[in-house]
N, C-alpha and C positions, 0 to 999 in steps of 0.2 A: 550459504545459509544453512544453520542445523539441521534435522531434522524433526526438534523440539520446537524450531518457528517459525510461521509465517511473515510476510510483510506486512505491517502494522496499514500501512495505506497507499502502497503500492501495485497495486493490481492494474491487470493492462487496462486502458480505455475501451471502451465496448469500439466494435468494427461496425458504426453504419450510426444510422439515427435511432434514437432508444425511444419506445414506445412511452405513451403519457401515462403517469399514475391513474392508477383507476378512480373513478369516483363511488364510492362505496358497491363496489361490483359485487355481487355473491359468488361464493365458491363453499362448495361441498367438498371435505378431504374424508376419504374413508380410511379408514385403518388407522388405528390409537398408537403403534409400534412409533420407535424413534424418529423414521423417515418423517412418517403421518405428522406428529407433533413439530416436529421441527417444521415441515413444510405450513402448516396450519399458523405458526409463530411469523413466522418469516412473511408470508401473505399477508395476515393483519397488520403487521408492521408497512409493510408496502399500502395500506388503503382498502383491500378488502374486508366485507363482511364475509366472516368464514366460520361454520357449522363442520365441527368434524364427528363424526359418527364410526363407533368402536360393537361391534357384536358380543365382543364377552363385558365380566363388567368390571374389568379392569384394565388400565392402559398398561403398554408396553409393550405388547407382540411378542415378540421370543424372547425380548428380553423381562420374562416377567419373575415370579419369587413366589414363593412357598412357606409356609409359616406351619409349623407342628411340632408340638412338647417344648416350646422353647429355643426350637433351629430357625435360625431364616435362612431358607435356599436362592439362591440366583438360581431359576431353570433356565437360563442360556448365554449369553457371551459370559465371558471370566476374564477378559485379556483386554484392558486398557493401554492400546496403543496409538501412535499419532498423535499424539497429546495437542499439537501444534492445532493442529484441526477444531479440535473439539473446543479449546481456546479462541481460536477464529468465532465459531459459529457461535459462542456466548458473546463474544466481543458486538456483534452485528444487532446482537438484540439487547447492546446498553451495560452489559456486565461480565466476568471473565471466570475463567474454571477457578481461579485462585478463593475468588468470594464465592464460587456456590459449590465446591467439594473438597474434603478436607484429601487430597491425594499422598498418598505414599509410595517413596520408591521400594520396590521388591528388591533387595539382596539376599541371596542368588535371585537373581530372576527368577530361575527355573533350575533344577534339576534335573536328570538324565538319566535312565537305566535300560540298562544295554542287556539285551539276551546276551548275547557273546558267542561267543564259538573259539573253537583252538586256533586260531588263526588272528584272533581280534586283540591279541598284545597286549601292552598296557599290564597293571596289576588285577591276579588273579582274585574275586570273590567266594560266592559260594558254588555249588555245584556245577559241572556244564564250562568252566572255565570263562563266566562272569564278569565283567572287566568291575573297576568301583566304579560309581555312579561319576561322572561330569556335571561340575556345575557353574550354572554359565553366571559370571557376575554384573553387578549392574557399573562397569569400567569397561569402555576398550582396550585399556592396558594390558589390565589384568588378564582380559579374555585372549589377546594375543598370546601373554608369555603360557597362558596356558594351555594354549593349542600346540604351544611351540614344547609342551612338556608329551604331548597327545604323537607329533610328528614333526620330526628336526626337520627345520622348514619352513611349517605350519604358521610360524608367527608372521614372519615376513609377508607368506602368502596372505594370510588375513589383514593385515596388514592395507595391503593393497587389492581386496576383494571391497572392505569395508567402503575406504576410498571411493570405489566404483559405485558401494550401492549407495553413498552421500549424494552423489552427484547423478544417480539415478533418481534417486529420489526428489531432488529436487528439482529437477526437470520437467517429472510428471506432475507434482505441484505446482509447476508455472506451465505446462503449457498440456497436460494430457485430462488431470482428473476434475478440473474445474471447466468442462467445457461440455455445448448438446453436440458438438462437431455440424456446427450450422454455416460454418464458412471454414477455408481452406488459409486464407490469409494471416490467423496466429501460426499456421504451421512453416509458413515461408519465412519465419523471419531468421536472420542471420544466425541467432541461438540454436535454432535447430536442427538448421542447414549446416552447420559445423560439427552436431553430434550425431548426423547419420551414419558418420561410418561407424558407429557403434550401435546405433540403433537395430540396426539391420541385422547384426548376430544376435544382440540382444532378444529379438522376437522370433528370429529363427531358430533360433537355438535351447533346449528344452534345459530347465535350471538344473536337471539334473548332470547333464552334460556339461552344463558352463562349471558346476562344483567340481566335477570329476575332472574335468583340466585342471584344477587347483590344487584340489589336495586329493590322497589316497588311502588316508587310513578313513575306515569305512564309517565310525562311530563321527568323526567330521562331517563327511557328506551326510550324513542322517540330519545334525544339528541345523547346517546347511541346507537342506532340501527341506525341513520340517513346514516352513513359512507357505509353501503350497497348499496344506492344509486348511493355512486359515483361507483359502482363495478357493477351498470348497474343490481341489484338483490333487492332483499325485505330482510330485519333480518331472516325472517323465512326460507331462501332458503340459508341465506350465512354461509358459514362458522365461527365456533366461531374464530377461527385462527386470522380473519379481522379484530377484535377489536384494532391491531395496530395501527390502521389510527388515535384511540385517542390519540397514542403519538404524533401525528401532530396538530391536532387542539385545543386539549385543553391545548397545553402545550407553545402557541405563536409561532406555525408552518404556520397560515396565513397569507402570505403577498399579496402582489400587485404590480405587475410591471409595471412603470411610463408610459403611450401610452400604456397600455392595451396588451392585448395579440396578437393585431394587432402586433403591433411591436416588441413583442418576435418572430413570424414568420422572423419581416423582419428582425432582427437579425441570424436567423437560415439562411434567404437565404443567407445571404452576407459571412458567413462563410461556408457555400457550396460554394459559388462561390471563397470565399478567398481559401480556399483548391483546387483548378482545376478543379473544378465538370463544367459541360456544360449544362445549363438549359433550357427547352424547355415549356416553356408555351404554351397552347395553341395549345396542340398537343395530342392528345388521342390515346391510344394503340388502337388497333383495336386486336391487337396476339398475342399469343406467339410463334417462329416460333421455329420448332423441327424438328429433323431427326431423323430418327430410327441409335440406336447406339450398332452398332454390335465390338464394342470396346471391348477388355478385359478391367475389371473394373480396372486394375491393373495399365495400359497404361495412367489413366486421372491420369490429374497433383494434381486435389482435395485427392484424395486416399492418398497420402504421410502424413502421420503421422496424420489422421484421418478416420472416419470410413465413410462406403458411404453414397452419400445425401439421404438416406432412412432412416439413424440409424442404420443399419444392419451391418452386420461383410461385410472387406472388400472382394473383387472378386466377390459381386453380381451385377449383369447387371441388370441395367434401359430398361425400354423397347425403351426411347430415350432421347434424350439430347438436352437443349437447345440452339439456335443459333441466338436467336436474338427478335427484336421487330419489329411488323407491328404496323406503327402510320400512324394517318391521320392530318394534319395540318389544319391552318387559311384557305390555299386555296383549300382545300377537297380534295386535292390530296395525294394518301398512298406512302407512302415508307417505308422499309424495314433497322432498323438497326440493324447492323452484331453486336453481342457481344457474350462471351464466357461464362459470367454472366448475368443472370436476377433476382434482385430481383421486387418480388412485396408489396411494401407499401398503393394499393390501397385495399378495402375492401376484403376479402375473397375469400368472396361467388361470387362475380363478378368475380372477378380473377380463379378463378375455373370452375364456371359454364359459363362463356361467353368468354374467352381468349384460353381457353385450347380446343380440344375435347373432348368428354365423356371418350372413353380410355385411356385417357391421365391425368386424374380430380384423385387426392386424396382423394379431399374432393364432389363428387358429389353432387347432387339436395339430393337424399334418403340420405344423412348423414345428410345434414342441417334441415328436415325434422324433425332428433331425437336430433335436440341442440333448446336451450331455450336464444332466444334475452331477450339483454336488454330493456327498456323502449323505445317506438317512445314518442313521446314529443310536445308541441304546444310553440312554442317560441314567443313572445311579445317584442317587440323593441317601449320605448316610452320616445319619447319628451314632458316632464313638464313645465309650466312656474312656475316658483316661487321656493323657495328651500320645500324641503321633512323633513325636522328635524326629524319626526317619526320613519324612517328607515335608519342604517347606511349602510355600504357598501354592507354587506350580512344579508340579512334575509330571515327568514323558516317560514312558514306557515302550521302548523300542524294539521288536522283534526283529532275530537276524535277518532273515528272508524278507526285507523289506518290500521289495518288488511283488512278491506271491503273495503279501499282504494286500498293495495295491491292487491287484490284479483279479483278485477275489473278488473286491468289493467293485469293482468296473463288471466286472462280467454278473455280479448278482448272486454271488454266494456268500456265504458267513465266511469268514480270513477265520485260521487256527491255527496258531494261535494270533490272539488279534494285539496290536499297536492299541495304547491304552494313556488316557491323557487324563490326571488326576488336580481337583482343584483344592486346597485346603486353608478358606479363606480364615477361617477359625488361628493360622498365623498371624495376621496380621489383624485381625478384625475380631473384638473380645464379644464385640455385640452379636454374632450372628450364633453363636451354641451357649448354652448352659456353662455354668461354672464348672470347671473339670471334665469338659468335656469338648471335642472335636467337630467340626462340621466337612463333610467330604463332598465333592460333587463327582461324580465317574463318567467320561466319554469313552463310547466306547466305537469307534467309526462303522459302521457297518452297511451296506447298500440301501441304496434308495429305495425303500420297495413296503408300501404299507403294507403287505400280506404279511408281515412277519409278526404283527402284533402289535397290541398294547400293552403298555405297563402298568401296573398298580400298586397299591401299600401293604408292607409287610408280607411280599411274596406273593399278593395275589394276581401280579398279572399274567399275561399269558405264558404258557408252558418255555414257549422258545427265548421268549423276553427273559424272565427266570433264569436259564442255564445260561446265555449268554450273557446275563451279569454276574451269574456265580462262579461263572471260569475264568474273565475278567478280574472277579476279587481276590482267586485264590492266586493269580498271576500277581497283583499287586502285592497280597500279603506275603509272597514267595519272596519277590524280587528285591523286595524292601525291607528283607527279615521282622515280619509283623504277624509270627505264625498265631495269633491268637484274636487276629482281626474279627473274623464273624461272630466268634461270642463274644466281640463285647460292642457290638452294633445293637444299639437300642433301638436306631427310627431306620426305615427304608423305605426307599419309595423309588421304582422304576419307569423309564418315559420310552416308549417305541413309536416307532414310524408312524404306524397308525393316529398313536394321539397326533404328531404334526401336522397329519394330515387332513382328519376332523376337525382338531381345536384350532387349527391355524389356517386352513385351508392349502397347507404348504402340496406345492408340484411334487411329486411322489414321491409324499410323507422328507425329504429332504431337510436336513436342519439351517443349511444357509441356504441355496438358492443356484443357479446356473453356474457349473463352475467355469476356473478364469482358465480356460484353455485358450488359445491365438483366435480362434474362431469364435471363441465368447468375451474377448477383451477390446476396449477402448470402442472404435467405430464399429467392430463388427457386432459389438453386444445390445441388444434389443435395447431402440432408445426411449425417451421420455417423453415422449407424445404419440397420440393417435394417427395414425396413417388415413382413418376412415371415418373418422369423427371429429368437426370443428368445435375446440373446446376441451375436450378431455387428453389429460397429460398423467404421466406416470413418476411415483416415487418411490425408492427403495430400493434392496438388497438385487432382485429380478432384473433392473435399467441399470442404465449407466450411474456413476462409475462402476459399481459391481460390492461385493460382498464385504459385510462388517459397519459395525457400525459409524467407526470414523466414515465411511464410501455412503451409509443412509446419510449422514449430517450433508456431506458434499451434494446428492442428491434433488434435497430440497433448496439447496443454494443453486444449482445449476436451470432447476427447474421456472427459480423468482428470474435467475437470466433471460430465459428462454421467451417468459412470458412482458420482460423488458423491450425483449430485441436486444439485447446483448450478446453480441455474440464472440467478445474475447473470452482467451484460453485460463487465465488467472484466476485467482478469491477476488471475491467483490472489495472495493475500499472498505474498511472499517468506520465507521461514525467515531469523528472526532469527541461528538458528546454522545451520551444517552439517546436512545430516542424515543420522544415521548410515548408514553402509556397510553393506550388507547381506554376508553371506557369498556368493560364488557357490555356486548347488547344484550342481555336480558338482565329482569327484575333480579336485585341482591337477595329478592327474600328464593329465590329459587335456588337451589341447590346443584353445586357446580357436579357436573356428570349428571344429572338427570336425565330420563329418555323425555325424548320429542315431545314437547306440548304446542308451543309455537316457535318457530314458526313452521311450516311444515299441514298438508294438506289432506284430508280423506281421501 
């Protein structure tokens, strides 16, 4: 199987007896972000009446956008990968990425620029002995013979890495990333029992180590090890397992969706809302509202041919159940809605430590304490005049001293110089900047840590925010020979920890979420349901699967399992047809996002 497809309608049979469709059951989803939405869609479709509720007053979560003088910003993912996925989870709700995104493939994918050093080979650039930039195409061919140009070898080796991460990859898509690990029985089947003796290095073994047995020239291992990032961890921290993510990139797995990932949001909303989802911008949870539930575990409707929302064997009692959501609207007024379901797709650790009581919290303050975020981040949003030829849609900016890069940002200090990861959708996409002109996004990874600041426009955010995207730019416009970059930046606007932290609620200020270290991947990563509350289940970047938004879409699909009793390792069959349209439950003449009127209680 590619790593571009799913099976159309082959997904395992659930293990046990599947729970009965609900009969217009309520369910409250909090959080507007991809998970939210998708989960909210996927629900209504299943038989629930579902109310989702968004605090800012726009959907999308991190993946939101920016609009000024004529740019439109994506302020957070850039990177359309798993295509296969994201196809799945349209397929399920009746329609397919082909009809709702105009997608393009990236050639090169990505670019590469390499500090260098006298030792780094290769042809000489500009000062410092510079290698030229690598750029990764959207062929496996082509990317072998030119790795084989990089280090005689090379090709071969990738050759037979790529191989490995094919058939990693689709492993974890049949038996790892579609599941809440609610039974042990998809993991015994003869499939997996035959790939354990790979399994076993695979997760013991750190990806960086698994590259370094491969290849040796060093600007390889970088390319190689890069995919940890998006996993919110360093090569040294991740699992070798991860090296899958090369079957996506190096094999012409990056594309680009036309309107940017703005409008992959507003595509998610309008299919929440085409499914009967009822959407409430602008409306913030303030609770989650519980009763103590002196229920026999036997008596809830959940219990029928699944095990309780603990994981546990059935007839254990929760100490309470949920019943609803306290939100507070546009006119600061709370109310109260009633629901039998709550998931939460907003952050975690928010969701735990400030919606719940302490009694009540699975995951308390002392557990976050012993998890390890991913990267906080200094984000760069810049208007160019003139075009950028230098740089195409994506490029990486590698410092030598990789490891003292990492290593910085793990212990909490500012990396210097810092690894720098540049977006320039304005390539591909004419609609996002002005005529004759460029649009940039700037990552710039930096520790998790909201003391460091907010960002603001036109230089005015904070002092540190500031220097750390000015030393960042001048890096970019050094390494890319673009010595005239900041005079001719019209718009800027800077994003720091802090905002993620306020505007998102994000775990300390962090741009994705828990990273995928062994002790934060697969079973060991905080799962999708409450431990101490009957009723309330989890969606998003935070749970399983883990980071990105292909892993939010899966999220929400594993979550409708869970709440099935399904408890195979696979995607859900696909619907042969459509499936039908639910009505929205509220009046047409009301205005879709509007805050709370009914239903919903003083």
């Amino acid at each position: 199987m590619s790593a571009g497809h799913l099976p159309r309608t082959t997904a395992a049979p659930a293990s046990g007896p599947v729970a009965p469709p609900p009969d217009g059951e309520t369910v409250v989803v909090i959080g507007g972000g991809i998970a939210g939405l998708a989960s909210a869609a996927l629900l209504a479709r299943e038989g629930y009446t579902v109310d989702l509720v968004e605090a800012r007053e726009s959907f999308g979560g991190r993946a939101g956008s920016w609009e000024h003088e004529g740019f439109r910003f994506d302020t957070g993912p850039s990177w359309y990968l798993m295509p296969d996925v994201f196809d799945h989870f349209f397929r399920l709700l009746g329609t397919t990425a082909e009809a709702e995104l105009d997608l393009r493939q990236l050639d090169p994918a990505y670019r590469v620029f390499f500090e260098g050093s006298e030792e780094s080979g290769g042809s000489e650039g500009d000062e410092g002995g510079r290698p030229e930039p690598l750029d990764i195409a959207a062929d496996r061919d082509a990317n072998i013979a030119r790795f084989e140009t990089v280090q005689p070898g090379a090709g071969r080796a990738l050759a037979r890495y790529l191989d490995s991460a094919q058939r990693t990859y689709d492993m974890a898509i049949e038996r790892f990333l579609y599941t809440s690990f609610t039974s042990i029985r998809p993991f015994l089947s003869r499939g997996v029992a035959g790939q354990a003796h790979r399994l076993g290095p695979l997760l013991l073994q750190s990806l960086e180590r698994f590259v370094a047995r491969r290849f040796t020239d060093p600007r390889i291992r970088q390319v190689l090890g890069y995919p940890a990032v998006f996993l919110g961890s360093s090569p040294d921290r991740t699992p070798g397992m991860y090296h899958l993510m090369s079957a996506l990139d190096l094999t012409g797995g990056v594309l680009y969706p036309q309107g940017g990932f703005g409008h992959l949001m507003d595509v998610m909303v309008r299919l929440a809302r085409e499914s009967g989802v009822r959407l409430h911008a602008g409306t913030a949870a303030t609770a989650i509202l519980t009763e103590s539930d002196r229920r026999d575990r036997r008596d809830h409707p959940e219990s029928r041919g699944s095990r309780d929302s603990g994981g546990s064997r059935r007839g254990r009692r929760l100490p309470a159940r949920a019943t609803g959501v306290r939100v507070r609207g546009r006119d600061g007024e709370e109310r109260e809605l009633p629901a039998g379901v709550v998931v939460s797709a907003a952050d975690l650790h928010h969701t735990e430590t400030t919606l719940l009581p302490r009694p009540l919290q699975t995951f308390p303050e002392q557990w976050w304490r012993r998890r390890t975020s991913g990267p906080g981040g200094v984000l760069v949003m810049l208007g160019v005049r003139g075009t950028l030829p230098e740089m195409p849609h994506h490029s990486l900016f590698f410092t030598r001293d990789w490891k003292a890069n990492f290593s910085a940002i793990a212990a909490g200090t500012v990396p210097d110089p810092a690894s720098v990861y540049v977006c320039k959708p304005s390539a591909t996409d004419p609609g996002v900047a002005p005529e004759g002109h460029e649009n940039l996004f700037v990552l710039i990874p930096m520790p998790a840590d909201p003391g460091l600041g907010r960002g603001g426009v036109d230089g005015n955010g904070d002092p540190l925010i500031e220097s750390i995207a000015d030393a960042a730019l001048e890096q970019v416009a050094r390494w890319a020979g673009i010595p005239d970059l900041a005079e001719r930046t019209v718009v800027r606007r800077t994003v720091g920890p802090t905002d993620f932290a306020e505007d998102l609620g994000a775990w300390r200020g962090g741009i994705l979420g828990p990273a995928h270290t062994l002790a934060q991947s697969a079973f060991f990563r905080a799962g999708n349901v409450s431990r101490r509350v009957e009723g309330l289940y989890y969606a998003g970047s935070s749970t399983i699967p883990g980071i990105g938004l292909p892993m939010c879409l899966i999220s929400a699909e594993i979550l409708v399992k869970r709440l099935r009793g399904d408890h195979s390792a696979g995607p859900l069959p696909e619907p042969e047809s459509p499936p039908a349209k639910r009505a929205a439950p509220w009046s047409a003449a009301e205005p879709p996002g509007a805050p709370l009127t009914t239903p919903g209680r003083p």
